[in-house]
C-alpha positions in Angstrom: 183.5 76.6 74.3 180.0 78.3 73.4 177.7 79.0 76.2 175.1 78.8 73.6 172.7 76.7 71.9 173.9 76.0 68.2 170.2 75.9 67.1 168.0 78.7 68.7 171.0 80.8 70.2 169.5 80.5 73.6 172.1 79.7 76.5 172.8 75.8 76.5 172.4 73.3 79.5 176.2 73.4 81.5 175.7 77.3 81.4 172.5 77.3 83.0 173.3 74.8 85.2 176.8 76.4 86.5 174.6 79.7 86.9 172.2 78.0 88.4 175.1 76.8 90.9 176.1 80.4 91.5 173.4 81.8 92.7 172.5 79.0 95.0 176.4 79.0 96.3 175.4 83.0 96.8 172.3 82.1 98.7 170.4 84.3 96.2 166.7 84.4 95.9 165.7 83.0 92.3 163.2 81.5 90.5 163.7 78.5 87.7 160.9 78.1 85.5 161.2 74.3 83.3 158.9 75.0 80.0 158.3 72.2 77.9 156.2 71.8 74.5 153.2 69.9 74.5 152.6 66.7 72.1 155.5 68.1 70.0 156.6 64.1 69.4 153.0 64.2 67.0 153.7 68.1 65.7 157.4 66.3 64.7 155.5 62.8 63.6 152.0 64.8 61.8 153.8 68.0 60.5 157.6 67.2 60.0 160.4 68.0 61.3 161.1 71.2 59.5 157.7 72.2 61.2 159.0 71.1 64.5 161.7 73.2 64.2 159.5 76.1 63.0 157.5 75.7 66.3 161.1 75.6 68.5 162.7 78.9 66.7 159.0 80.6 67.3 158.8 79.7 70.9 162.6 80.7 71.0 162.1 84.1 69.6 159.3 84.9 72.6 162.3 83.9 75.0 165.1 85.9 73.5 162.5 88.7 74.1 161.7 87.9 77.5 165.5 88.2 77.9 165.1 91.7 76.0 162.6 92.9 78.2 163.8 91.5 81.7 165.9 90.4 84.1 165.6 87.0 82.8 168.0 84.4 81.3 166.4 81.6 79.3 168.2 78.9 77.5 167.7 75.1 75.8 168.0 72.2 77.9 167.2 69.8 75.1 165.2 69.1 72.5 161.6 71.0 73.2 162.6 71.6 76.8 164.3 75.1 77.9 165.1 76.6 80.9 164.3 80.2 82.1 166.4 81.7 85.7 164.9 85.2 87.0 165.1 87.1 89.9 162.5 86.4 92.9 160.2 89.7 92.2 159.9 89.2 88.3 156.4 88.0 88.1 157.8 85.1 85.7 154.4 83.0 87.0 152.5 85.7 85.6 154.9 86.3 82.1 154.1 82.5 81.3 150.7 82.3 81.3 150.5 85.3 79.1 153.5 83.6 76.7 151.2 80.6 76.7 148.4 82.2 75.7 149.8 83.9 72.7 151.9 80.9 71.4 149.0 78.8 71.9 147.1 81.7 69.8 149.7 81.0 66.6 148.9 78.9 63.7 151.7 77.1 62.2 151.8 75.7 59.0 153.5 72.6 57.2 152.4 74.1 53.6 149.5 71.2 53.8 147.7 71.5 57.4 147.7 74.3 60.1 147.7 73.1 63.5 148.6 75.3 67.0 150.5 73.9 70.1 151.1 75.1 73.9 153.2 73.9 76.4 153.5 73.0 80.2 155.9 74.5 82.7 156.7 74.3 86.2 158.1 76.6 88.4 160.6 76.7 91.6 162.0 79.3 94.5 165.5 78.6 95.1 164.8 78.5 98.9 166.2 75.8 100.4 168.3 74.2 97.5 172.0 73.0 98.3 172.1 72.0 94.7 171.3 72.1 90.6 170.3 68.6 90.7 168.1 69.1 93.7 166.9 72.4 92.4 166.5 70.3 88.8 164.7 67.6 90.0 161.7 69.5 91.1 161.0 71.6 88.8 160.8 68.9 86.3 158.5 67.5 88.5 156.1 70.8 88.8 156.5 70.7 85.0 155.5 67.1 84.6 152.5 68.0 87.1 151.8 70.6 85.3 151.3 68.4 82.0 149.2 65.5 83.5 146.9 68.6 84.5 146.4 70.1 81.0 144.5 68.8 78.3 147.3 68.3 75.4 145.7 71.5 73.3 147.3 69.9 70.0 144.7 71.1 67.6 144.7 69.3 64.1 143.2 71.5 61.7 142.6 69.9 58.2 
């Protein structure tokens, strides 16, 4: 069984997860960082899908260089959703933004309209987590927090 993602070649869910479970089983100190793509229903819906997918392999590509450069493991949780696990002193706060900024910076193109996306992400210490699912549930949360905050940055450009 692959540990990876058929599409991007990131690392898929159930190996994130069981690593996720060893390092908490280790009492390690980690950080999980949930990263999700803003309005990409409408980049799917407006542009197509083979734009979508454009937008997904571009985001990945910044990831598998994260991994590169770093101490960092990220992988696909689903659809426009991934997953990054680091070490506690990696400044992956910091790494982010600065990710953000520059995919936010990118123009895509459908071969009829340009438009630019972002996305949202939340992040969590693995202090005091028993358990994945625990450990899950609020970073999706700080995600989701982090999305009602932002203005969608989905720019249409016609």
């Amino acid at each position: 069984m692959s540990n990876r993602d058929v599409f991007t070649g990131l690392y898929n869910k159930l190996f994130l997860f069981n690593e996720i479970q060893k390092r908490i089983d280790r009492n390690e100190n980690f950080q999980v960082a949930m990263i999700d793509l803003n309005d990409f229903k409408q980049v799917n819906d407006y542009y197509g899908h083979v734009s979508g997918d454009k937008t997904i392999l571009f985001l990945t590509s910044q990831l598998l260089q994260l991994e590169k450069e770093s101490t960092c493991i990220a992988g696909r949780l689903s659809g426009d959703e991934f997953l990054i696990i680091s070490v506690s002193s990696f400044p992956l706060r910091k790494t982010l933004k600065k990710i953000n900024e520059y995919f936010g910076s990118i123009v895509f193109n459908n071969g009829e309209n340009d438009f630019r996306t972002n996305f949202a992400f939340g992040i969590v210490s693995s202090k005091n987590y028993k358990s994945t699912t625990d450990l899950y549930e609020d970073v999706d949360r700080k995600m989701y927090n982090c999305k009602r905050k932002q203005k969608h940055i989905l720019l249409y450009m016609f």
